[in-house]
C-alpha positions in Angstrom: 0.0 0.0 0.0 1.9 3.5 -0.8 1.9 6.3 1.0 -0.6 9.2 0.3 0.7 12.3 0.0 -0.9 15.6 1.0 -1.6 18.5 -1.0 -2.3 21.5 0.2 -2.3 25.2 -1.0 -2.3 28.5 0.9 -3.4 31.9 -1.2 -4.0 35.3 0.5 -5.6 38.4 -0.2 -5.3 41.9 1.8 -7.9 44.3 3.0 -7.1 48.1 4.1 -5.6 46.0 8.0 -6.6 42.5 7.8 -5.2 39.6 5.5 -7.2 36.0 4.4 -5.5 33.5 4.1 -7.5 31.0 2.0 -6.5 27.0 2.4 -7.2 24.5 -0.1 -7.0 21.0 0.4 -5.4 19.2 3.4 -4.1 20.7 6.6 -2.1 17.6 8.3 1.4 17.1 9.6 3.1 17.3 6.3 1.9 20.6 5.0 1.3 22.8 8.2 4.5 24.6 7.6 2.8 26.5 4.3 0.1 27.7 6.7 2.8 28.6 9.1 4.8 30.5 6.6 2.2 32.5 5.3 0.6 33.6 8.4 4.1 34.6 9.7 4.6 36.3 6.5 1.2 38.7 7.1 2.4 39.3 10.3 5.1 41.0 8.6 2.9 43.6 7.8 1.0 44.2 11.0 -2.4 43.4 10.1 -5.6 43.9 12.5 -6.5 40.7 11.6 -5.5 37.5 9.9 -8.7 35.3 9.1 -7.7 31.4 7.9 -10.8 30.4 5.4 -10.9 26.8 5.8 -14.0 26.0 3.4 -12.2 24.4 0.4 -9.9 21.7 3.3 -11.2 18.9 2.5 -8.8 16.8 6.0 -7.3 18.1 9.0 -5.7 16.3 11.9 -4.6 17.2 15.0 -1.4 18.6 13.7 -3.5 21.2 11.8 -5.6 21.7 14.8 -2.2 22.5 16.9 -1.1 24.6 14.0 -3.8 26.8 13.5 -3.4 27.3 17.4 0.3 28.2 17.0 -0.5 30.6 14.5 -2.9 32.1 16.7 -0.3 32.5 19.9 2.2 34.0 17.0 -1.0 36.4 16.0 -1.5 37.7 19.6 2.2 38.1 20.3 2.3 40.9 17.7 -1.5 42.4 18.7 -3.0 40.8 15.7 -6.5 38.9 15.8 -6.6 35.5 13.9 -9.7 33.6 13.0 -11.1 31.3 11.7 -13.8 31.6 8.7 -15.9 29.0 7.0 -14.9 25.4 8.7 -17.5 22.7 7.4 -19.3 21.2 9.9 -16.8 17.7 10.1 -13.7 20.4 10.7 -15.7 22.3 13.7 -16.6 19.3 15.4 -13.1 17.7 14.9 -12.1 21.3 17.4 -12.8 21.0 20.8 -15.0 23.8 22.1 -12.2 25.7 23.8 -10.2 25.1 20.5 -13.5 27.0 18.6 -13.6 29.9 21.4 -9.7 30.2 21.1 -10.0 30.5 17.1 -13.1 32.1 17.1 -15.3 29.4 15.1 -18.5 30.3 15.3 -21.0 27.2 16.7 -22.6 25.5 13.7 -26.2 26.8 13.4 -29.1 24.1 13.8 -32.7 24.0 12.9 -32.9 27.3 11.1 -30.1 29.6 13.2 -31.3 28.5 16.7 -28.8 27.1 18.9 -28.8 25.2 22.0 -26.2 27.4 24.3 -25.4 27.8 28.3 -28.5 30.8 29.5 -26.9 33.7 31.7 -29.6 34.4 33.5 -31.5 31.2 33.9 -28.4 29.3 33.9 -29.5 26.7 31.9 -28.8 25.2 28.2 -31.8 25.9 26.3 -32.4 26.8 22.8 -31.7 30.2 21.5 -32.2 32.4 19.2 -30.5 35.0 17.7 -30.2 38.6 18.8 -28.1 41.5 18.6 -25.6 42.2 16.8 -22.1 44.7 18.1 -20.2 45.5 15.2 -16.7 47.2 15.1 -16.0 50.3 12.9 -15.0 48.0 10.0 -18.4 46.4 10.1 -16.6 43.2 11.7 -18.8 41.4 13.9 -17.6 41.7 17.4 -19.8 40.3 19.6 -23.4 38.0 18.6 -25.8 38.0 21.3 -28.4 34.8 21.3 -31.7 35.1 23.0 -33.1 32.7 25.0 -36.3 31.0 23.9 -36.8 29.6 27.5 -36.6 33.1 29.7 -37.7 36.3 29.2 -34.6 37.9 30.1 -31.6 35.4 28.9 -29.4 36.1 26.3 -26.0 34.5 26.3 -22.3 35.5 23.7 -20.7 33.5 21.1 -17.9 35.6 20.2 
């Protein structure tokens, strides 16, 4: 049986203070360092942000997990934001959820947007909906409230 080999490809594009760094293909142990090398080579620049667009990986394992983490500890080390955009579904759950918080993976949505998420104020996981909105002056989102569909007062934050 030979060995398969892993292809991957890393592309960026630049806004006015934030870079995306677009992935294609496979993020394992034998191609992390292209992901590494690119994200190091937008810090360069001082971006706000770097956001990693994972919708066209098609395999990740843990070394692409711990990667992408890295990557993160090398963003913050030089006040940059990095995050991740557009994981399928099998690449969010593969994260843990303190991985997600960390990279700033947004929960996959169920049944039309509403989420099952922790209430604040009736301290309880119920389903939610969503609510507000806080934006930054780049239109960024910031923070996304969800309402709780249980209470009349609970909201919770997925940031």
């Amino acid at each position: 049986m030979a060995d398969r080999v892993s292809e991957c490809c890393v592309t960026s594009a630049w806004g006015p203070d934030s870079a995306t760094l677009v992935v294609e293909g496979e993020l394992t142990a034998t191609t992390t360092d292209l992901l590494e090398g690119a994200v190091l080579a937008c810090l360069r620049v001082n971006p706000h942000t770097v956001a990693v667009d994972l919708a066209r990986v098609d395999f990740m394992d843990a070394a692409g997990i711990a990667a992408l983490l890295d990557c993160r500890s090398r963003a913050a080390m030089q006040q940059a934001r990095l995050v991740v955009i557009h994981p399928n579904r099998t690449l969010t759950h593969l994260m843990r959820p303190e991985v997600r918080a960390l990279l700033a993976v947004p929960p996959t949505a169920d049944r039309a947007g509403r989420r099952e998420l922790p209430c604040i104020a009736c301290g309880a996981t119920t389903e939610h909906v969503p609510g507000p909105t806080t934006r930054g002056a780049d239109g960024e989102v910031l923070v996304q409230w969800w309402s709780c569909t249980a209470c009349d007062e609970g909201n919770t934050v997925v940031d």
